[in-house]
C-alpha positions as CSV (number, residue, x, y, z in Angstrom):
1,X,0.0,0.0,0.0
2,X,1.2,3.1,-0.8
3,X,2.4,5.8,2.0
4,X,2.6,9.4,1.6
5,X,3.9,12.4,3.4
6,X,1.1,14.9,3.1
7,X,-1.7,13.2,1.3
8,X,-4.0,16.7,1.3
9,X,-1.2,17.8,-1.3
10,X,-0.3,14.5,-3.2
11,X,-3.5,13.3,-3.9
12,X,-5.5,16.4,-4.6
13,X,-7.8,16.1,-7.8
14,X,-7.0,18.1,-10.8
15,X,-9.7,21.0,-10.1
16,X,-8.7,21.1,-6.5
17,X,-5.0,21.9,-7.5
18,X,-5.9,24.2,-10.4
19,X,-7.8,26.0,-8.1
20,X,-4.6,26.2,-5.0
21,X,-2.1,26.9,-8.3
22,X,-4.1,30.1,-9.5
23,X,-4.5,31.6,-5.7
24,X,-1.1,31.3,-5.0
25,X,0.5,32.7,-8.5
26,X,-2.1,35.7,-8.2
27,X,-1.1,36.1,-4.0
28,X,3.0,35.7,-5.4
29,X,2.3,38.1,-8.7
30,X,0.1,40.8,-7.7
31,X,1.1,40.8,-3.8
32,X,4.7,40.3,-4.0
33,X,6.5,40.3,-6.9
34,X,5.2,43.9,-8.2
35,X,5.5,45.2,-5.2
36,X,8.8,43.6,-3.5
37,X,11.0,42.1,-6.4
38,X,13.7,44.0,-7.9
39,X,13.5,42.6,-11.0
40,X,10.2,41.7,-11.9
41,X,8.4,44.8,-10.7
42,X,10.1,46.3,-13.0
43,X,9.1,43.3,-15.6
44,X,5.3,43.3,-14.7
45,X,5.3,47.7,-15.4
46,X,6.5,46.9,-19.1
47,X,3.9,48.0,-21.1
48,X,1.2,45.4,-22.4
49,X,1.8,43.3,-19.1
50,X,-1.0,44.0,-16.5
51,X,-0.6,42.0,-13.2
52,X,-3.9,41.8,-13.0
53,X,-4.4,39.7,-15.9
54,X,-3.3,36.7,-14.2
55,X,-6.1,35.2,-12.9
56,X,-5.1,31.0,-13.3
57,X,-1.8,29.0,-14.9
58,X,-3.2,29.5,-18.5
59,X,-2.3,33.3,-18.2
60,X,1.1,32.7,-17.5
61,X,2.0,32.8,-21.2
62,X,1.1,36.4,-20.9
63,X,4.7,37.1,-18.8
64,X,7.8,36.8,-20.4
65,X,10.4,34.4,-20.3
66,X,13.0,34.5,-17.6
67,X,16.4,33.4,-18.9
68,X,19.6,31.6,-17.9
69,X,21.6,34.8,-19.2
70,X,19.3,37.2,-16.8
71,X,19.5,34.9,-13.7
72,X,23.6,34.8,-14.1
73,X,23.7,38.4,-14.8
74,X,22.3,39.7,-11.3
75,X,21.4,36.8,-9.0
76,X,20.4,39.4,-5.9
77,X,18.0,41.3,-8.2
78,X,16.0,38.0,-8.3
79,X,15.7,37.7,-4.2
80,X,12.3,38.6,-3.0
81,X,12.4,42.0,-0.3
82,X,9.9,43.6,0.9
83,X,10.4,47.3,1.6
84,X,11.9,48.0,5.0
85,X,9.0,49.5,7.5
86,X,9.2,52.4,9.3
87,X,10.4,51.0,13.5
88,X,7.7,53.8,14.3
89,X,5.3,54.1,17.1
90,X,2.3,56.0,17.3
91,X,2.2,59.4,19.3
92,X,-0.2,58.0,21.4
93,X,1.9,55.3,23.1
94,X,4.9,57.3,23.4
95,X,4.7,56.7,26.9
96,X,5.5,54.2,29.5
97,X,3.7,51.6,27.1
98,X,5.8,52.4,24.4
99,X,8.2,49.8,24.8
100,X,5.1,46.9,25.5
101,X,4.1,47.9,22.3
102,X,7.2,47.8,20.6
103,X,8.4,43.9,22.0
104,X,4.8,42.3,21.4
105,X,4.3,44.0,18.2
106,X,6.7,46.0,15.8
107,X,9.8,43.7,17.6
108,X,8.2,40.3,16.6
109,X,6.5,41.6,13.4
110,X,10.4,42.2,12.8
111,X,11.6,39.4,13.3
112,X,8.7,37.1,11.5
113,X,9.7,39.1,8.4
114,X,13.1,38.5,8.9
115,X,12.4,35.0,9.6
116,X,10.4,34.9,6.1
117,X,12.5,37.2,3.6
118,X,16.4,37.2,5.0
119,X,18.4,35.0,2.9
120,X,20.1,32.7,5.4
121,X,21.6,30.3,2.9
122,X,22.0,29.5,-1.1
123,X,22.1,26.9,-3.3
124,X,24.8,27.2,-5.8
125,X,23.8,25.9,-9.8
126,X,26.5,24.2,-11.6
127,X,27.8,27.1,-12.7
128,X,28.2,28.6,-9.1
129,X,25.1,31.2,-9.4
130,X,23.6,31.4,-5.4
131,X,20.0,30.7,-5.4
132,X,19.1,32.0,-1.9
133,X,17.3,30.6,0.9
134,X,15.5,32.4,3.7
135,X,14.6,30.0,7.0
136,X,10.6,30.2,5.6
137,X,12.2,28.5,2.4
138,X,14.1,26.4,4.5
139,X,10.5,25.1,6.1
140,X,9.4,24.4,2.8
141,X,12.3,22.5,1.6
142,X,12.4,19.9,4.7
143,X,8.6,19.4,4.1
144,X,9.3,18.5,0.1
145,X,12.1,16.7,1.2
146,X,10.0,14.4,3.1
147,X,7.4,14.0,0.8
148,X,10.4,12.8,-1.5
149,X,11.4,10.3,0.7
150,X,8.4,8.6,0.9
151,X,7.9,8.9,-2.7
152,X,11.2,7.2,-3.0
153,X,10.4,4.3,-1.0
154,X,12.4,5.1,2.2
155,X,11.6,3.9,5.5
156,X,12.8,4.5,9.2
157,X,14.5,1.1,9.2
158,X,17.2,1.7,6.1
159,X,20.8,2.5,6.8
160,X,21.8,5.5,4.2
161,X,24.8,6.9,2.9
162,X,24.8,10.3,1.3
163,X,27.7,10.0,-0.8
164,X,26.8,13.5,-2.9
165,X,29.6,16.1,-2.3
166,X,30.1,18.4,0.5
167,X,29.4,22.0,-0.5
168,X,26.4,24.7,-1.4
169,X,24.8,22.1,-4.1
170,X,21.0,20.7,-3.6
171,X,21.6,16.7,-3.9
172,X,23.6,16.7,-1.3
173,X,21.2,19.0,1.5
174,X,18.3,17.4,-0.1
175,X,19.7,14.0,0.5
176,X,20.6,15.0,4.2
177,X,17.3,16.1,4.5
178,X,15.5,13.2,3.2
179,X,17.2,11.0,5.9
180,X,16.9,13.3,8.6
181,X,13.0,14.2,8.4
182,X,12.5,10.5,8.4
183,X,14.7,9.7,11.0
184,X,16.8,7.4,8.9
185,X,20.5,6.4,10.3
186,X,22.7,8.3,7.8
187,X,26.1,8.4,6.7
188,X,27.7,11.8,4.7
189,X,30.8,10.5,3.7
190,X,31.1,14.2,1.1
191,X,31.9,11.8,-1.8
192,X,35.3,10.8,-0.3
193,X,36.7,8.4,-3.3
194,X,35.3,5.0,-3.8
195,X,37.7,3.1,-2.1
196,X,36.6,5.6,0.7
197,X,32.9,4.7,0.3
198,X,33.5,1.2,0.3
199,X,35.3,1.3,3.2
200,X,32.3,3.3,4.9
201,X,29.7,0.8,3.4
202,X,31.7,-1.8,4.7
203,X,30.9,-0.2,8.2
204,X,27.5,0.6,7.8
205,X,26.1,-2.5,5.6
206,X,23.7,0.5,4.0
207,X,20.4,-0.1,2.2
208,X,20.2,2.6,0.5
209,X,22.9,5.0,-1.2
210,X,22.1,8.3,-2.4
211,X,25.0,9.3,-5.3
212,X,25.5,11.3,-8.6
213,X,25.0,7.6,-11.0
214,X,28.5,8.1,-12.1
215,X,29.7,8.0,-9.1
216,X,28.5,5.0,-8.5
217,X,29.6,3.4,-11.5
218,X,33.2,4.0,-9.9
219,X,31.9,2.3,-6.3
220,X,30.1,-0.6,-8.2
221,X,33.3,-1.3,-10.5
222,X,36.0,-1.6,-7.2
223,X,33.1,-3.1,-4.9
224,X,33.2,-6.6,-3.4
225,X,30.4,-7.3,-1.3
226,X,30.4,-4.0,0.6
227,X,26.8,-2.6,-1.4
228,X,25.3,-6.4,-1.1
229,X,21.9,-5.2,1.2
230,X,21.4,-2.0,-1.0
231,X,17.8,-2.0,-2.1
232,X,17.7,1.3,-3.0
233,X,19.9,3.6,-5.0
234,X,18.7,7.5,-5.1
235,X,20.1,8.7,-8.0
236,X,20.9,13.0,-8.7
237,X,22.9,15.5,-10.2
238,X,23.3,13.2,-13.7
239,X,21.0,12.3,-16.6
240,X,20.0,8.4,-15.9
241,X,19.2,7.2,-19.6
242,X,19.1,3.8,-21.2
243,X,22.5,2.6,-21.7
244,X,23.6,4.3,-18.2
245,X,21.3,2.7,-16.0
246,X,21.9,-0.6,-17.8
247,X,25.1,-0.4,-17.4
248,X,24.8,0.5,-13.4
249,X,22.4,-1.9,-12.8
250,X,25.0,-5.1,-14.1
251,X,28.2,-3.1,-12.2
252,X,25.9,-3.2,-9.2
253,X,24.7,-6.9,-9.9
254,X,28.2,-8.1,-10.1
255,X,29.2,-7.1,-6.7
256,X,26.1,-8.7,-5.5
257,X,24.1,-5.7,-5.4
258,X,20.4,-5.4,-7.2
259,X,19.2,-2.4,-5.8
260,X,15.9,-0.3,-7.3
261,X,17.2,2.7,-9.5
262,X,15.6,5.7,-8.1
263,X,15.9,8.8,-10.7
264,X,15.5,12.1,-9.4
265,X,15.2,15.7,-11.2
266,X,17.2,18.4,-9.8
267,X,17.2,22.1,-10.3
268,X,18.9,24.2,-8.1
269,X,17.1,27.2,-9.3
270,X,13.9,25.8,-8.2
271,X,15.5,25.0,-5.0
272,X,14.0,21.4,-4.8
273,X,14.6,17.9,-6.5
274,X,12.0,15.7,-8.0
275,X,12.1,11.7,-7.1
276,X,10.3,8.8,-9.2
277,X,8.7,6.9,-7.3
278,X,10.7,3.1,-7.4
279,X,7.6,1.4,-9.3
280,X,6.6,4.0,-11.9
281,X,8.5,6.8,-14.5
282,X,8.0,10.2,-13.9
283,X,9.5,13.0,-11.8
284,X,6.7,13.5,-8.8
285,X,6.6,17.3,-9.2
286,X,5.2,19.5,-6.2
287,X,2.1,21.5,-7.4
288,X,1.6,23.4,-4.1
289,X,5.0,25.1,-4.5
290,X,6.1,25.5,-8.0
291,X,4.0,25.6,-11.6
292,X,5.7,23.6,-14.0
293,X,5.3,24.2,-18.3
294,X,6.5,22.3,-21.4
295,X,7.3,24.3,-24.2
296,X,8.1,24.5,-27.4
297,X,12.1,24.8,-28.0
298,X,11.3,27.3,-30.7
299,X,8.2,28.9,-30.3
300,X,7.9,29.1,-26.8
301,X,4.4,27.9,-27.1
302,X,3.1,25.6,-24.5
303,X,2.5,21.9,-25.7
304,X,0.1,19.3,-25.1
305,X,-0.2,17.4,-22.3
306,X,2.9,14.7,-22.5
307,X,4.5,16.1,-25.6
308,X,8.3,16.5,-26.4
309,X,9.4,20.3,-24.9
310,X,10.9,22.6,-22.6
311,X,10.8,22.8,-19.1
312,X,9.7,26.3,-17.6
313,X,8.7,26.7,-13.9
314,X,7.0,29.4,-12.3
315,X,7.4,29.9,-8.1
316,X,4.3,30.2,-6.3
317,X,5.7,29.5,-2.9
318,X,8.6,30.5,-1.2
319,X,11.2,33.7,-0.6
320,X,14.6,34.2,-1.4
321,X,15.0,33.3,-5.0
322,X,11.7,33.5,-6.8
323,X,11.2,33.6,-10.6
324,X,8.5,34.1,-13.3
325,X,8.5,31.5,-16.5
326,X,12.2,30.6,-15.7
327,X,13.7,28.5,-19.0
328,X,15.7,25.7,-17.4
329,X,17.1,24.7,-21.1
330,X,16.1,21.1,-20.5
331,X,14.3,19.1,-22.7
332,X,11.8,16.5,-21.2
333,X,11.3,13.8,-24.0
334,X,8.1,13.0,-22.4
335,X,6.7,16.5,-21.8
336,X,4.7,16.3,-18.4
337,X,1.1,14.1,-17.7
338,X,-1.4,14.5,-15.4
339,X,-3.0,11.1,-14.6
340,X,-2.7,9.4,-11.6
341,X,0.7,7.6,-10.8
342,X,0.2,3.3,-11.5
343,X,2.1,2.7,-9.1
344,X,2.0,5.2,-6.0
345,X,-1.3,7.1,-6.8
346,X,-0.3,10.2,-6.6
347,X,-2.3,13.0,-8.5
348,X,0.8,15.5,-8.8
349,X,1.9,16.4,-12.4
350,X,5.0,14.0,-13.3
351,X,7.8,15.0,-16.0
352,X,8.4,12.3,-18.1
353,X,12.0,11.6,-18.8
354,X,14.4,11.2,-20.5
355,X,15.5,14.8,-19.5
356,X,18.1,16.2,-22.0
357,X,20.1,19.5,-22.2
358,X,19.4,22.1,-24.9
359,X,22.9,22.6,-25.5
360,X,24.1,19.0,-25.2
361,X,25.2,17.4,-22.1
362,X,29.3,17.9,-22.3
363,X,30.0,16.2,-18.9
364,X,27.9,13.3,-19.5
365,X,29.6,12.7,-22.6
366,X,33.3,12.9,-20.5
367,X,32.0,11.0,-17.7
368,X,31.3,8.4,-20.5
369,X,34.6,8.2,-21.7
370,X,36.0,8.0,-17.9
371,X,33.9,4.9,-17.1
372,X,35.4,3.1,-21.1
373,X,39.2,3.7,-19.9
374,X,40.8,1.1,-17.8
375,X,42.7,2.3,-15.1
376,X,40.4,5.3,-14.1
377,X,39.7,5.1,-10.7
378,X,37.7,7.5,-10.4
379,X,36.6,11.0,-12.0
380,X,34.3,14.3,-11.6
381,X,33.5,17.0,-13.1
382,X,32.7,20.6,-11.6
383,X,32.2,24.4,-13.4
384,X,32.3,27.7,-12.7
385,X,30.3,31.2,-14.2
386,X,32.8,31.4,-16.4
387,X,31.9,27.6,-18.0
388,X,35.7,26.2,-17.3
389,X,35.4,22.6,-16.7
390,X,37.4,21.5,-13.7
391,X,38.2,17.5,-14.4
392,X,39.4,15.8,-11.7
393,X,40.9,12.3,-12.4
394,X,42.5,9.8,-10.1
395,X,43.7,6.2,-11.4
396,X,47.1,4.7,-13.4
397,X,49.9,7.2,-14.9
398,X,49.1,6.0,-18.3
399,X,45.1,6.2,-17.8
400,X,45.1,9.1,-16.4
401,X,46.8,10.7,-19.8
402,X,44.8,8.9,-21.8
403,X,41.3,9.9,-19.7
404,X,42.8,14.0,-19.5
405,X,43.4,13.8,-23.8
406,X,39.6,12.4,-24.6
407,X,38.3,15.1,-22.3
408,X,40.3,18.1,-24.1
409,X,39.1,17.4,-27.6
410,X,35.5,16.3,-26.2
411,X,35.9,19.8,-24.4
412,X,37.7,21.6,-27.9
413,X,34.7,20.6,-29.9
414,X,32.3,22.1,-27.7
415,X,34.4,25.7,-27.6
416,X,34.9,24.7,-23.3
417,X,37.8,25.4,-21.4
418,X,39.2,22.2,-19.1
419,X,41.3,22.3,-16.1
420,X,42.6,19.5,-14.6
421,X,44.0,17.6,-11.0
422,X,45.4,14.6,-10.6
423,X,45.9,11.5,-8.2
424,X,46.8,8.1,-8.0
């Protein structure tokens, strides 16, 4: 039988979460965003765009696109502030009671709007652009985070180590945060190496591993019997299509391992990831917090319900970071459906996979390479704003110079800059 974390929101029929979708975008449009948001009150004054036109998710093609480009060019101006208030307090109580009224009601109004708008935190894309976080966000994130987890299949009585890198990136505190709002003993080894993370398994015995699939290629391939009571695999950060997760599934089979493949959708700018749930395709989306479009590539015309396109989302929950019709540059092959999940139930919108990059998927296509050359121990792949390709590769001599001359002309063709480090 199915669980779920918050069925009011998973299992809500299509009218119902039309209806919470169009409340919330006009309360996050109208209320907010004109008012309090550097960058779109300035959007939402251009002439021929009337906030008040948005009524429900079908006006949303009146707004314009927001784009990688303006995102990268000003992250701040994207962070939700509402104008400071005036600390004032009326003539009238400048008295004795003056400072009763100020602690039980300007002093905690203060700090509930601090508690709801000050960025506290960030999320860093691949690129390195902060997507900020206030602590309201922060409440938002743990909830989805736990919905996730059930989605994923996870119970109270797994073992689980996050293997996702330390740093400002979302698998890894979305990982943490699946574990810890279930209650779930949990490892963070900070992707350590897999001779590392074998060495940790061997310690835990974990039943489920949460890793970029790449990653755990490299475990799978040096593994013995450490992964043998993995039943789950949650799998982030890279695309999981046909030929990789066959070839993860034998890697994992041969070390005694037959684990579910659990894909997830992440994208930092939303500030969330989206699991499949381990009997059914489709990334569970969360209505109640984000609306999500498929689009055409060209056109920028919505398309029909699971039809190739685009992904856009619009936020109509949350602080910090919060955008209009942001482009991700993803393409979902599927497009997104709206039935009922076969296998969990849920009602939720699903994106339909396989997701592909607009521009091609240059680190995939290295990572590829890595996992063909024998004698590479390991490899990843990081980038900053200025799209250089940090490599890192540890293994043989020989490998090694082979693995660092297949990335440079893979990197040469597709005009990127690499930069390498070594280890044995």
């Amino acid at each position: 039988m199915a669980q779920y974390w918050n069925p009011d929101m998973e299992k809500l029929d299509r009218k119902s979460m039309g209806d919470l979708q169009a409340r919330k975008l006009r309360a996050m449009v109208r209320d907010r965003m004109f008012r309090y948001h550097p960058f779109y009150s300035r959007t939402l004054r251009q002439p021929g765009i009337d906030p008040q036109d948005i009524e429900g998710i079908e006006d949303l093609r009146k707004l314009p696109f927001t784009t990688h480009e303006d995102l990268v060019a000003d992250p701040e101006s994207f962070i939700l502030a509402p104008v400071e208030r005036a600390n004032t307090v009326p003539r009238m109580l400048a008295s004795r009671f003056q400072y009763l009224f100020y602690d039980a009601v300007v002093g905690n109004s203060r700090i509930r709007q601090i508690d709801e708008y000050y960025p506290v935190t960030t999320f860093d894309t691949a690129e390195g652009v902060p997507i900020y976080l206030s602590k309201f966000d922060m409440g938002i994130f743990k909830e989805l985070c736990g919905r996730a987890a059930i989605c994923a299949g996870l119970t109270q009585m797994d073992r689980y180590q996050n293997a996702y890198p330390y740093g400002q990136n979302v698998d890894f505190w979305h990982s943490h945060y699946m574990a810890l709002m279930l209650r779930i003993f949990a490892m963070k080894t900070g992707q350590a190496g897999p001779r590392e993370e074998l060495a940790a398994a061997k310690r835990l015995n974990p039943t489920v591993i949460a890793c970029d699939p790449y990653y755990l290629c490299f475990i799978a391939k040096a593994a013995g019997k450490e992964l043998s009571k993995l039943r789950i695999a949650l799998l982030s950060g890279s695309t999981l299509d046909g030929p990789l997760r066959s070839r993860l599934k034998g890697l994992l089979e041969r070390s005694g391992a037959s684990p579910a493949l659990v894909d997830s959708y992440s994208v930092p700018e939303s500030k969330q990831s989206m699991p499949c749930c381990p009997g059914g395709p489709g990334y569970h989306t969360f209505p109640d917090v984000h609306v999500w479009e498929c689009v055409d590539v060209k056109t920028g015309e919505p398309v029909g319900e699971g039809e190739r396109g685009e992904l856009v989302f619009t936020s109509i929950d949350g602080r910090g970071t919060t955008l209009l019709r942001y482009r991700t540059g993803d393409i979902a092959e599927g497009g997104i459906v709206y039935g009922e999940c076969d296998s969990c139930g849920r009602t939720v919108p699903r994106i339909m996979g396989p997701i592909v990059r607009r521009n091609g998927d240059l680190a995939g296509d290295i990572m590829r390479g890595m996992l063909d050359i024998d004698g590479v121990r390991f490899a990843s792949i990081g980038r900053s704003r200025d799209s250089r390709l940090t490599i890192h590769i540890q293994g043989e001599a020989e490998a090694r110079e082979r693995a660092s001359g297949m990335a440079e002309r893979l990197c040469k063709g597709k005009g990127a800059i690499p930069a390498f480090t070594m280890g044995p």
